[in-house]
C-alpha positions as CSV (number, residue, x, y, z in Angstrom):
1,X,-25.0,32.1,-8.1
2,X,-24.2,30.7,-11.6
3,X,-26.0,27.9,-12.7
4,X,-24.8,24.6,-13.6
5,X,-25.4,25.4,-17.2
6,X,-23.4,28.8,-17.7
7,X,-20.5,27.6,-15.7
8,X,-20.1,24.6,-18.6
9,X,-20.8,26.9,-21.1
10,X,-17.6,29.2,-19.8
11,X,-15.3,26.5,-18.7
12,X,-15.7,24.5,-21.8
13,X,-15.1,28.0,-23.3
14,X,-12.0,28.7,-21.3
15,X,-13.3,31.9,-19.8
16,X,-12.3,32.6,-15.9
17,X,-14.4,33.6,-13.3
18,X,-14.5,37.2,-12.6
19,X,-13.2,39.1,-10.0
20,X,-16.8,39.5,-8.7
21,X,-17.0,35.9,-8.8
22,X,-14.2,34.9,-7.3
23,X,-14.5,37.3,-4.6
24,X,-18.3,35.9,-3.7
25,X,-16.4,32.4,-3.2
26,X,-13.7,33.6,-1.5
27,X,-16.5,35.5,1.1
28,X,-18.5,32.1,0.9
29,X,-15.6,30.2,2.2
30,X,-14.3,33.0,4.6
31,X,-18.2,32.7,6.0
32,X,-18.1,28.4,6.4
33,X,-18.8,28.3,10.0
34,X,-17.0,24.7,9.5
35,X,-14.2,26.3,7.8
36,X,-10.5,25.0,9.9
37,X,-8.4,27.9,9.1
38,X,-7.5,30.1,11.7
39,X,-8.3,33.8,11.5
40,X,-4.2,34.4,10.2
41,X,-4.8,32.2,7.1
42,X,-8.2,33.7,7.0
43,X,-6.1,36.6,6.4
44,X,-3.8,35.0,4.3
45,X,-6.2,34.1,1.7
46,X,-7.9,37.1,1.8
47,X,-4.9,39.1,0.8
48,X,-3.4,36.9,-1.7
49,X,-6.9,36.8,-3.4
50,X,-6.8,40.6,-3.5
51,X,-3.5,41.4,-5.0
52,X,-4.0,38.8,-7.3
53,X,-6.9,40.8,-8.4
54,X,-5.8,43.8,-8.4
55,X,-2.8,42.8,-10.9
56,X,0.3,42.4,-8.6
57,X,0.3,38.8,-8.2
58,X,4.2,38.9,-9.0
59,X,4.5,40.3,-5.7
60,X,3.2,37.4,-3.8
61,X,6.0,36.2,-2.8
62,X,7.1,35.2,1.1
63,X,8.6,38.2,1.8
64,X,5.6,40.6,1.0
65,X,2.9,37.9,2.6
66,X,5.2,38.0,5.8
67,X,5.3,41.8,5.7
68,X,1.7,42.3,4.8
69,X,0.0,39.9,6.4
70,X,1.9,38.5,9.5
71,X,3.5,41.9,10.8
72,X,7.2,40.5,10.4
73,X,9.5,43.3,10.0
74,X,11.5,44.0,7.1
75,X,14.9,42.3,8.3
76,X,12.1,39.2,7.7
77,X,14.6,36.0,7.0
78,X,12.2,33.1,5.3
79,X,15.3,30.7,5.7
80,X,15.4,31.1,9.7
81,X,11.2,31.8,9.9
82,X,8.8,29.7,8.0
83,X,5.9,30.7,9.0
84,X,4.6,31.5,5.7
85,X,5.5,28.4,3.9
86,X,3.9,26.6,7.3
87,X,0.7,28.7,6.9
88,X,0.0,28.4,2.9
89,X,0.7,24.1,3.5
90,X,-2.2,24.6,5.8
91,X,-4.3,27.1,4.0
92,X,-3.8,24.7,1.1
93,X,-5.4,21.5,3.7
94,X,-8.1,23.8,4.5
95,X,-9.4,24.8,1.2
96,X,-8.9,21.0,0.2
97,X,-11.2,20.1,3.1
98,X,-13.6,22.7,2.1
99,X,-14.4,21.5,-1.6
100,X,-14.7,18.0,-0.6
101,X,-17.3,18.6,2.2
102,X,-19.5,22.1,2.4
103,X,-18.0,23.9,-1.0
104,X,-18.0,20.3,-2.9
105,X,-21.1,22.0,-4.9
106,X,-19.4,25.2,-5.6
107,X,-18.7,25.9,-9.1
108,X,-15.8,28.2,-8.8
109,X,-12.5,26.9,-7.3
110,X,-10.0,28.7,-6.2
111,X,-6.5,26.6,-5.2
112,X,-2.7,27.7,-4.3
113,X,-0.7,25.8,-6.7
114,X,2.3,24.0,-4.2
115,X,5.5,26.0,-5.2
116,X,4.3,29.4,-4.9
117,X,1.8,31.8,-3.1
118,X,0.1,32.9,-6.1
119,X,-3.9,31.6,-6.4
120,X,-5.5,30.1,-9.1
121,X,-9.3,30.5,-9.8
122,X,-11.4,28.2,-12.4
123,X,-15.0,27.4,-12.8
124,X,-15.9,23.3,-13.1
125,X,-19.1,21.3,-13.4
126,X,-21.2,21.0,-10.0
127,X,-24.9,20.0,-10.2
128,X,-26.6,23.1,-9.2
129,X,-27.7,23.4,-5.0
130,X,-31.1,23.7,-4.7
131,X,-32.1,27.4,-3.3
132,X,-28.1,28.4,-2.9
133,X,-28.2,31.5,-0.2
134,X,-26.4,34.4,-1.7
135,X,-22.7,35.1,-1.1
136,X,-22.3,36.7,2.6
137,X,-20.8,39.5,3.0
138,X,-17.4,40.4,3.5
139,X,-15.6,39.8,7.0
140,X,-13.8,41.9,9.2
141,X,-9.7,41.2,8.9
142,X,-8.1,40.2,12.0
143,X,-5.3,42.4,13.9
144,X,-2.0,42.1,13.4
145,X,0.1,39.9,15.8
146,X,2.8,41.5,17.4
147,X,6.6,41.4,16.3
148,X,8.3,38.2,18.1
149,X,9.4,35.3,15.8
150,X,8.3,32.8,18.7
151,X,4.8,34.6,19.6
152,X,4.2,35.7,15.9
153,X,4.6,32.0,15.1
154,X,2.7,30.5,18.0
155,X,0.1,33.1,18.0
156,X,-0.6,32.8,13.9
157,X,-0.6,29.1,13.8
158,X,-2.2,27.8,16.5
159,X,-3.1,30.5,19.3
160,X,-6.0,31.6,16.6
161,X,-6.6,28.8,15.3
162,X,-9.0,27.1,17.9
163,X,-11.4,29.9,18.0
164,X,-11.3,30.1,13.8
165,X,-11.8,26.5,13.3
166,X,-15.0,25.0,16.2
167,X,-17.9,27.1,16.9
168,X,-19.0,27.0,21.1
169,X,-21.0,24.4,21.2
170,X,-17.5,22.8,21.8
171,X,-14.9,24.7,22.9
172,X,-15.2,27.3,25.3
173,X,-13.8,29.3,28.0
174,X,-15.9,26.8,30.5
175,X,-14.9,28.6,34.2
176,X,-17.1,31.8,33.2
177,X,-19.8,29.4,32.1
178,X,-23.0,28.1,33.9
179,X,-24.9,24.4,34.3
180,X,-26.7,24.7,30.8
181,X,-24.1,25.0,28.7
182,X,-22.8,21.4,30.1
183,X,-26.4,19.8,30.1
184,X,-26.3,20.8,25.9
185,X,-23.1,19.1,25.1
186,X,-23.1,16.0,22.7
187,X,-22.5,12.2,23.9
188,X,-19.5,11.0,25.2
189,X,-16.6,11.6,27.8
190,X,-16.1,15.5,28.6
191,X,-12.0,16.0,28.4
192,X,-11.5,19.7,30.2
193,X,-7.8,20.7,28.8
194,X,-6.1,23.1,31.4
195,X,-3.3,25.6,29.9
196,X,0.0,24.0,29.3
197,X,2.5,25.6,31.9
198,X,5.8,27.6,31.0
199,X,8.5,27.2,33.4
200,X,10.5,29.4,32.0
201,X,10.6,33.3,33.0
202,X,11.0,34.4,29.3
203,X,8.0,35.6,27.6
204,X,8.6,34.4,24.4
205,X,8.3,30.4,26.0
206,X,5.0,31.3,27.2
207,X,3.7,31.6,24.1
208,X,4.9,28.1,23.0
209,X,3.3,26.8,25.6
210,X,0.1,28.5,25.0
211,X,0.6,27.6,21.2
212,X,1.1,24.0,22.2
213,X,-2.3,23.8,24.1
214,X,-4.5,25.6,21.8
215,X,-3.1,23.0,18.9
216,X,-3.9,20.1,21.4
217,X,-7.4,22.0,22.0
218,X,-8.4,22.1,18.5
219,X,-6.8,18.6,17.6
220,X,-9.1,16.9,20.2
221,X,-11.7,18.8,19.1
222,X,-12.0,16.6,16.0
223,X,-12.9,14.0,17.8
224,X,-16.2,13.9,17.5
225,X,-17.1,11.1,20.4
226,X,-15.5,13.5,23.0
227,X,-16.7,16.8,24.1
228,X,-13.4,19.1,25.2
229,X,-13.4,21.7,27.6
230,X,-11.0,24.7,27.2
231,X,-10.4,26.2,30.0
232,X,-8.5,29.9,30.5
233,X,-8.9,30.5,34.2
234,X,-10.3,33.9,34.7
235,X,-10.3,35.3,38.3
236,X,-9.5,31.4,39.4
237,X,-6.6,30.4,40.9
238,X,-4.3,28.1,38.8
239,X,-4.5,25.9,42.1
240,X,-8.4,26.0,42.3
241,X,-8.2,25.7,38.4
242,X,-6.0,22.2,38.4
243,X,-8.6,19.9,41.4
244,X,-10.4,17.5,39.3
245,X,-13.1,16.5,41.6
246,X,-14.0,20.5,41.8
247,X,-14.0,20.9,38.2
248,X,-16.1,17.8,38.0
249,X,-18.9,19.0,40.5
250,X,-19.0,22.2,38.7
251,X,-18.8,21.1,35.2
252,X,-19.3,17.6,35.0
253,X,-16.0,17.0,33.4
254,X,-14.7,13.1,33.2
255,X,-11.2,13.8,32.4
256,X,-8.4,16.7,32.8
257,X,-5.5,17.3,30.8
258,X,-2.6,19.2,32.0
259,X,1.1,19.4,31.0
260,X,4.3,21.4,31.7
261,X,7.0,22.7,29.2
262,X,10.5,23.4,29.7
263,X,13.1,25.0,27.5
264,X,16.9,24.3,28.3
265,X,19.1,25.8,25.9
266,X,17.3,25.1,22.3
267,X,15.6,21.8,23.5
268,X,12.2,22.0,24.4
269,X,10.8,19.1,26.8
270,X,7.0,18.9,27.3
271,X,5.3,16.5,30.2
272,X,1.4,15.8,30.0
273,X,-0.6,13.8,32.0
274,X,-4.4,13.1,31.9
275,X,-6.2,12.4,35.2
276,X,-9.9,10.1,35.9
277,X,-11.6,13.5,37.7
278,X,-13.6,11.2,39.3
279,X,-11.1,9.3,41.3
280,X,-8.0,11.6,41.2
281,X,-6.0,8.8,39.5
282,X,-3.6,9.7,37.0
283,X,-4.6,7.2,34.0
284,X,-1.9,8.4,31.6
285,X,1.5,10.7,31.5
286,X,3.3,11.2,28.2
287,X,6.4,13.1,27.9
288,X,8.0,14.7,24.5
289,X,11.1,16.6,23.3
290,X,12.6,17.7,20.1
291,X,15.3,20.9,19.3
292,X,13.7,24.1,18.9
293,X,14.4,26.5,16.2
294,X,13.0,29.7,14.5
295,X,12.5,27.1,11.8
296,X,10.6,23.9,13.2
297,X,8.2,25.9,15.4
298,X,5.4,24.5,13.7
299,X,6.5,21.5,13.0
300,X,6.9,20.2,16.8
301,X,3.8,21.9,17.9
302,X,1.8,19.7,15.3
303,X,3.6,16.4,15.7
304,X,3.5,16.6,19.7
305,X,0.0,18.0,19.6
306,X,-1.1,15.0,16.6
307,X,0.6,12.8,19.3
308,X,-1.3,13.8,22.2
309,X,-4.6,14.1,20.3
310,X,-4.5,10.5,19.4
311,X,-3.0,8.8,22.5
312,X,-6.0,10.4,24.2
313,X,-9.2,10.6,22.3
314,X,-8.4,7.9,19.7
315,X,-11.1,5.2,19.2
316,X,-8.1,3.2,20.6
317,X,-6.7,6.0,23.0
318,X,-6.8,6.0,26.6
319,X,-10.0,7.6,27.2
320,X,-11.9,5.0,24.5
321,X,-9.8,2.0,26.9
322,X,-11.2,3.0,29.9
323,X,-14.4,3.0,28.6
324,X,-14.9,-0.2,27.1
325,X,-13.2,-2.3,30.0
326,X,-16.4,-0.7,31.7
327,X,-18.5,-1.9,29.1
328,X,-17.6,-5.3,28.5
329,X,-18.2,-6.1,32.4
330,X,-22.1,-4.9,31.2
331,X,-24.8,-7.2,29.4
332,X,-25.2,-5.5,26.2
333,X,-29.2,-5.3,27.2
334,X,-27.8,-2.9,29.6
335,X,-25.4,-0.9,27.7
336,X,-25.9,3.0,26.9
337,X,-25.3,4.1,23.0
338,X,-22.3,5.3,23.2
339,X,-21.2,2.1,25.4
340,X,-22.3,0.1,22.7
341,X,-20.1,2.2,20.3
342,X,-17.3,1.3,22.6
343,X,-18.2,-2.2,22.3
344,X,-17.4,-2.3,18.7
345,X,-14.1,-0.7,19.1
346,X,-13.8,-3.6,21.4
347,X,-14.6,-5.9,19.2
348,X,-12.5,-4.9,16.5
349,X,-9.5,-6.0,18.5
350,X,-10.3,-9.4,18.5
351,X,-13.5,-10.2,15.6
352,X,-14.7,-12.6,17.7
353,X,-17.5,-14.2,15.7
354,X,-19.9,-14.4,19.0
355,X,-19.3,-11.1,20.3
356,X,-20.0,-9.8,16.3
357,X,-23.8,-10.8,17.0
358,X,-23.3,-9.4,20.2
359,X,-22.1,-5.9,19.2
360,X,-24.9,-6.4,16.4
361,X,-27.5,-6.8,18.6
362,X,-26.2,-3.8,21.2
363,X,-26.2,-1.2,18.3
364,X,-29.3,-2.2,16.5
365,X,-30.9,-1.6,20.5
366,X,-28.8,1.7,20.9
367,X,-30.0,3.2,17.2
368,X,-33.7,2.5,18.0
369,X,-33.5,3.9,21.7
370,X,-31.2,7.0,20.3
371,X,-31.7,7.8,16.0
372,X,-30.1,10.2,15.8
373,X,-27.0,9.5,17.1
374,X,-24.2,9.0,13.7
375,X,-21.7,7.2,15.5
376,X,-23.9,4.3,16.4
377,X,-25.8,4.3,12.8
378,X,-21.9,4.3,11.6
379,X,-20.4,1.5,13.1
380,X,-23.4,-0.5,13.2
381,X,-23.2,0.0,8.9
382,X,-19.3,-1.6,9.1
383,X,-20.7,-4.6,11.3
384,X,-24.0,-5.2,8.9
385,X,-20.8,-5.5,6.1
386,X,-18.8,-8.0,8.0
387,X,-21.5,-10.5,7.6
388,X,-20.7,-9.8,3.7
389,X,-16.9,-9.8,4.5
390,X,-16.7,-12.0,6.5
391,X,-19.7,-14.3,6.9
392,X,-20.0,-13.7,10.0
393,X,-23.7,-14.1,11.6
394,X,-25.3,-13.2,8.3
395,X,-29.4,-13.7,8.1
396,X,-30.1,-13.6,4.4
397,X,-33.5,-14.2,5.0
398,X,-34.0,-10.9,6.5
399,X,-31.9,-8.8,4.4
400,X,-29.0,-8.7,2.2
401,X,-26.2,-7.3,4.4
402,X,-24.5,-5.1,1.9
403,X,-27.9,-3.0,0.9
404,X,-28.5,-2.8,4.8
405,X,-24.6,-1.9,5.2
406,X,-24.8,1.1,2.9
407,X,-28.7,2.6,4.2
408,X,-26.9,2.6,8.0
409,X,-23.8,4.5,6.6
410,X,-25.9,6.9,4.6
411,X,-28.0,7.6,7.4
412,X,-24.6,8.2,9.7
413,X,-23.4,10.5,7.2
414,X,-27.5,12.3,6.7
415,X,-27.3,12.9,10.6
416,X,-23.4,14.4,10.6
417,X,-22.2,15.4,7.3
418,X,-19.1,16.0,8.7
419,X,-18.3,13.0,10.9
420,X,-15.3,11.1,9.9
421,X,-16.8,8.2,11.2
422,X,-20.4,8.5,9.5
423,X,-18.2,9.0,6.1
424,X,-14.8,6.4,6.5
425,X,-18.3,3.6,6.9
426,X,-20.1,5.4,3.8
427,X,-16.4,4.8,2.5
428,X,-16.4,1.5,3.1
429,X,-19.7,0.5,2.5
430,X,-19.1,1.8,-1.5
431,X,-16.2,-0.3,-1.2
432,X,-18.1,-3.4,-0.8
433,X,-20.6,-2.9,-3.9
434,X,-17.0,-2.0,-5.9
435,X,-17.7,1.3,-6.3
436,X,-14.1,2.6,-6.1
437,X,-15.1,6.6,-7.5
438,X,-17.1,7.0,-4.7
439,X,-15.3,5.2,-2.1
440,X,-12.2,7.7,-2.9
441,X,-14.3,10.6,-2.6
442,X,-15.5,9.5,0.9
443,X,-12.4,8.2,2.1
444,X,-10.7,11.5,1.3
445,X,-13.3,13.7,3.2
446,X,-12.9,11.0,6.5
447,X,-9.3,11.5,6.3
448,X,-9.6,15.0,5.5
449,X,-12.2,15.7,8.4
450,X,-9.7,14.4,11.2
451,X,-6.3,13.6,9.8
452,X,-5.3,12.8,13.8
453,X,-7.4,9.9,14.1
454,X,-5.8,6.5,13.3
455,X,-9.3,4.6,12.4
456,X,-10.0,7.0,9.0
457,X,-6.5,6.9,8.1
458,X,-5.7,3.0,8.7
459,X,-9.4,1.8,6.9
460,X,-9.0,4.0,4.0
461,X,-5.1,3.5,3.5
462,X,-5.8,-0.7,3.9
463,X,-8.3,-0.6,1.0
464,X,-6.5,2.0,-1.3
465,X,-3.0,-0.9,-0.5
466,X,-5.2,-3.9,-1.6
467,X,-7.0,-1.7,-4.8
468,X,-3.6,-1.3,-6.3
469,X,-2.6,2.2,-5.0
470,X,0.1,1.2,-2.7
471,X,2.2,4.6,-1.9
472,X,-0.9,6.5,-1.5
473,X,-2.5,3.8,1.3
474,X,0.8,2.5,2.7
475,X,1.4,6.5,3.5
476,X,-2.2,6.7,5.7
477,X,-1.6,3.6,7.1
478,X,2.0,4.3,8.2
479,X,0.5,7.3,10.3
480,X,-2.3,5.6,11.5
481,X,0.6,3.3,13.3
482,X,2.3,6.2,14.4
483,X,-0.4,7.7,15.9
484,X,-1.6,4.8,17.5
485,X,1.0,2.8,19.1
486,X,-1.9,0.3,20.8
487,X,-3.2,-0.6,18.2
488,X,-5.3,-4.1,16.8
489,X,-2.9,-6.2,15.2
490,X,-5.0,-6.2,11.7
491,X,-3.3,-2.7,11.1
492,X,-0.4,-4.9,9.7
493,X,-2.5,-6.5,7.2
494,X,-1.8,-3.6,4.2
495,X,2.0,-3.7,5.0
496,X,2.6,-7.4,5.0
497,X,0.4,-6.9,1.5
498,X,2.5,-4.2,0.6
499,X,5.5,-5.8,0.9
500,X,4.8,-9.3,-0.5
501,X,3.1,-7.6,-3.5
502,X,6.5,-6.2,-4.3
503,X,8.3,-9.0,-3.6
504,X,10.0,-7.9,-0.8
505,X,9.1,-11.5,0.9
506,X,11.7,-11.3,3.5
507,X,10.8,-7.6,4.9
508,X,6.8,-9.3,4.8
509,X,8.1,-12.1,6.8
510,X,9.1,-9.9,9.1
511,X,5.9,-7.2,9.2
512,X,3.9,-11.0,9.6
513,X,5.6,-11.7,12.7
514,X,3.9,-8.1,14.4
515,X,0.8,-9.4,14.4
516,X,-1.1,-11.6,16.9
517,X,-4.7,-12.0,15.4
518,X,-5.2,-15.7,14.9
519,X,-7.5,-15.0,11.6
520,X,-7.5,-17.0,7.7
521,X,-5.8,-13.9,6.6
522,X,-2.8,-14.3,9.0
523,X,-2.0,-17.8,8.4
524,X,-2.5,-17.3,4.6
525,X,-0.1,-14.2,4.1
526,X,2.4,-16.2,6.4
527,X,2.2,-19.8,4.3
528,X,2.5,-17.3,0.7
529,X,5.8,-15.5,1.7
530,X,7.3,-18.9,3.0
531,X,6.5,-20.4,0.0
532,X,8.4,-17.4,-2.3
533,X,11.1,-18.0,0.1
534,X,11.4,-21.7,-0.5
535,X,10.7,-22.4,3.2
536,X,7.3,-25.2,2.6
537,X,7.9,-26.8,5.6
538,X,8.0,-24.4,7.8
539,X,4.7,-23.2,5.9
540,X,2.6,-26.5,6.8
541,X,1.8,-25.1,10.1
542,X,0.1,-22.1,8.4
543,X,-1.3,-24.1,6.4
544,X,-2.9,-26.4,8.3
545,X,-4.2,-23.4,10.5
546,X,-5.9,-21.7,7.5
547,X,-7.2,-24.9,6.4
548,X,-8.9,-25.4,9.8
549,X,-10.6,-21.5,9.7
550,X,-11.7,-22.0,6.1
551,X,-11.5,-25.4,5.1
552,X,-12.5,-24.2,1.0
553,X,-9.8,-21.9,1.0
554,X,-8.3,-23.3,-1.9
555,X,-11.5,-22.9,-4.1
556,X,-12.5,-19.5,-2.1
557,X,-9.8,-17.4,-1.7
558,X,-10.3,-15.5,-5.4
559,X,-13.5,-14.6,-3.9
560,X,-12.3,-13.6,-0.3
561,X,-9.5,-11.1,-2.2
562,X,-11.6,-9.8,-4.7
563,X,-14.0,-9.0,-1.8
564,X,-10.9,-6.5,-0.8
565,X,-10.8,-5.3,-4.6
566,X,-7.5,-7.1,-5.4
567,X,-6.8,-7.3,-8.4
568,X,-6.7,-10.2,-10.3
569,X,-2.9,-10.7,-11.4
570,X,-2.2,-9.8,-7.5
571,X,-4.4,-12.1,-6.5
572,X,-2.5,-14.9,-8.9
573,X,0.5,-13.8,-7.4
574,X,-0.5,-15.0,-3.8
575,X,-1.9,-17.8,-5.1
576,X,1.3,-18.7,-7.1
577,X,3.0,-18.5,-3.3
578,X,0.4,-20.4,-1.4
579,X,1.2,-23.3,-4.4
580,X,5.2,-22.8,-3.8
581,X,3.9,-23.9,0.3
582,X,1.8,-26.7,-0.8
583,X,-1.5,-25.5,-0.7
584,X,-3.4,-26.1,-4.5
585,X,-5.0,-23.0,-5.0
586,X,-7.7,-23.2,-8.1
587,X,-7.8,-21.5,-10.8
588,X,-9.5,-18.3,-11.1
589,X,-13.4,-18.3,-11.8
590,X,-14.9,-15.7,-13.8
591,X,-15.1,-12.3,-11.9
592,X,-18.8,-11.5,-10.5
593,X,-21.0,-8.9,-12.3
594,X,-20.4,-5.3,-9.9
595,X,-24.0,-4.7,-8.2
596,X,-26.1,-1.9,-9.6
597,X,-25.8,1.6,-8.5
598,X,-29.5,3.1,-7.4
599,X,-29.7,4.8,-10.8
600,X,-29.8,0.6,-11.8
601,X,-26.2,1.5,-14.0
602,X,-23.4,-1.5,-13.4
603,X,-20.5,0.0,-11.2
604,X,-17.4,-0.3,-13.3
605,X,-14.8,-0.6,-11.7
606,X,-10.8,0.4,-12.5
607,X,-8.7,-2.6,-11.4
608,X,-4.7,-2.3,-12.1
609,X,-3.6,-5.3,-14.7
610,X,-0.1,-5.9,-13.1
């Protein structure tokens, strides 16, 4: 592998890699066990990497690629069939996902610029891996898919993908399997996730339906407090293959998912429900419909399978509900580690300042009985910062709770790399100590690692709203919503920001009125829009409320906001609103020196002036 030193030496020299070069990282990434692409956009990038070495990228244009790589025949329409503009969007998410986790030391890059198929390859400065393995060799291509727009779709995009993108240890075809491979699963619920059902005779409909589940498969399979279950009956009945209570004495399943889909005319409908195997209950049924065309294939697979995904095996979903109502009839002395993760979520509804110390006191038991479980060491860093956000519960005397708050997230992230929860808290921790580089870097790989789950999404959108990159965080946030119709009220935080901060008062008065929390931040936000919109006595309420929670709010709330990484003239603009309601905000003190990085350099960091 070149070393850090040759690969400045040619970029700053403008020299490209080499086809020998670029075809060891192309094998290096074709060879990521973590890798998300499916074998067809394995394919895909294999092919587009070749012509373009071999002098014909001017041919790579949608019409070869669908020829070439997808089987489509040559009466190919991309106007009526997308599937290669769907596939290179998601090659394009794949590679991104690689660079910023496993290939973020790899010096030679190789991208798809959006607007075209042809790729790009440049060298840039990486800090050389200690004992890089060589590149591995080349992999075997993948079959064609056979000649149907519907099955070549279904089949490319999603029908591959699940076996492309998790290894066994978590999806499997489980009826053919024995006792041991339940007993190695990780913590956490087991979800098994039965075919989706055709009822329709033609073909063609079976493979949407088969397309649907292996999207919903691999979307769930994100998730990384739930263990899924795929499960293609072989020799089994689809009767004997659908009774909960036997799949759960044979497999030790919790939960099975099942769901019908039913075309009439060009509308699909799709019904799922999720049943409690240990009772028989049904717990949840969801229903979805859209039109179906040659050209939106992919686009309602994803959306109803991103749907699904979240509804179920969010931190928030169903699954995660049921859970924690168990839990919080439990003494936290008696709680398992993944009830006490449960807890959290729990608590996060409502950040109740007694059941913080409470949650505190579960996780800091649940890491000790169990170290190396991430998702406790996680959470347990984002409840350590809260006594720095917040003040709640803090113990100074012990330790100082941002230090502590950044060694639990770093140990998360040390145990599982790529847990989105062990890297939104490493996120968020770097937030804290102002270090806004960093905490972009993280937050991208959370979001990148599981762009279905709301919690990644909604943390690192709010802090990217309050650091001055509105679009960008109000965009995450906004599907963190969507995805997540249940969820805590402090979701509407960033929009109510959003909105006030561009002077849209009257849409923020309305955004206020969605949320429930009775918190300083609540009753602050309210009494600053009333008082833009001349409305102070109907502010005094708010007021008064805030007043009560934080009674030096007018002297503290630079501090509380800078906390959050506003900056300054935003800041001044909420206090100029909180004057305009009565409240007599001070002035603003000098800003605090940024806390050392562990090199002992000040963190600077960028703040937007207006």
């Amino acid at each position: 592998m070149t070393s850090t030193s040759s690969v400045q030496r040619e970029a700053s020299a403008g020299a490209l890699p080499s086809p020998e070069e670029v075809r060891a990282q192309m094998y290096r990434i074709l060879a990521d066990p973590d890798l998300q692409a499916s074998p067809a956009r394995r394919n895909l990038l294999q092919f587009i990497i070749e012509e373009s070495l071999a002098g014909r990228a001017e041919r790579l244009k949608g019409f070869t690629i669908a020829v070439g790589v997808f089987g489509r025949n040559d009466d190919f329409d991309p106007q009526t069939d997308p599937v290669v503009r769907v596939e290179a969007r998601r090659l394009r998410r794949d590679l991104h996902s690689y660079y910023i986790t496993t290939g973020k030391r790899d010096p030679v890059v190789i991208s798809i610029p959006k607007g075209g198929y042809v790729p790009q390859f440049e060298w840039r400065e990486v800090e050389a891996a200690p004992n890089a393995p060589p590149p591995p060799a080349p992999p075997a291509k993948v079959t064609r898919p056979p000649r149907s727009w519907l099955a070549l779709a279904l089949i490319a995009g999603a029908v591959l993908g699940v076996f492309g993108s998790f290894g066994a240890d978590r999806i499997g075809s489980w009826l053919d399997w024995g006792e041991s491979a339940v007993t190695a699963l990780r913590r956490g619920p087991k979800l098994a996730v039965l075919p989706f059902v055709s009822l329709s005779d033609d073909p063609e409909h079976a493979y949407f339906s088969q397309g649907i589940t292996d999207q919903i498969v691999t979307d769930l399979a994100r998730f990384n407090a739930l263990v899924v279950l795929s499960l293609q009956p072989a020799g089994a009945s689809r009767e004997s293959s659908e009774d909960p209570k036997a799949l759960r004495k044979r497999l030790g399943i919790d939960y099975l998912l099942s769901g019908r889909v039913r075309r009439e005319g060009n509308r699909i409908k799709l019904s799922s429900r999720l049943v409690d195997a240990r009772s028989g209950k049904i717990v949840w049924v969801g229903s979805f419909g859209d039109e179906l065309t040659p050209s939106n294939v992919f686009e309602i697979q994803e959306h109803v399978s991103q749907q699904v995904s979240a509804l179920i095996a969010g931190n928030y979903g169903v699954i995660a509900e049921a859970g924690r109502t168990e839990a919080q009839r439990q003494p936290p002395t008696s709680l398992a580690a993944y009830e006490c993760v449960l807890r959290y979520y729990a608590y996060q509804k409502t950040f109740n300042r007694q059941e913080h110390a409470k949650v505190r006191a579960c996780l800091e038991r649940a890491v000790e009985l169990d170290p190396g479980y991430a998702d406790a060491w996680a959470v347990l860093a984002n409840v350590y910062a809260q006594e720095y956000r917040f003040g709640y519960n803090p113990q100074p005397e012990l330790y100082d709770a941002r230090e502590r708050s950044l060694a639990a997230a770093n140990r998360a992230v040390n145990i599982a790399p790529r847990n989105p929860t062990a890297q939104l808290m490493l996120a968020n921790a770097l937030f804290d100590r102002h270090d806004l580089t960093k905490f972009k870097a993280a937050g991208e790989r959370a979001a990148a690692l599981n762009p279905n789950d709301p919690e990644p999404l909604v943390h690192f959108g709010l802090r990217l709203v309050y650091m001055g990159e509105w679009e960008q965080g109000l965009a995450l946030v906004t599907k963190a919503i969507e995805l997540n119709p249940e969820h805590p009220g402090w979701y509407w935080d960033p929009v109510i920001f959003y909105y006030y901060q561009k002077q849209d008062y009257k849409q923020a008065l309305v955004e206020s009125q969605k949320e429930q929390l009775f918190r300083v931040w609540q009753f602050l936000f309210r009494a600053m829009i009333l008082g833009q919109l001349g409305r102070r006595e109907e502010a005094q309420p708010a007021i008064e409320a805030a007043l009560k929670l934080r009674p030096d709010v007018r002297e503290s709330i630079w501090g509380m906001a800078r906390i959050w990484n506003v900056p300054d003239g935003d800041i001044e603009h909420m206090a100029d609103g909180l004057r305009k309601a009565g409240l007599a905000i001070a002035p603003a003190p000098p800003a605090p020196t940024p806390p050392p990085d562990a090199h002992g350099s000040v963190v600077q960091t960028p703040r937007r002036t207006s």
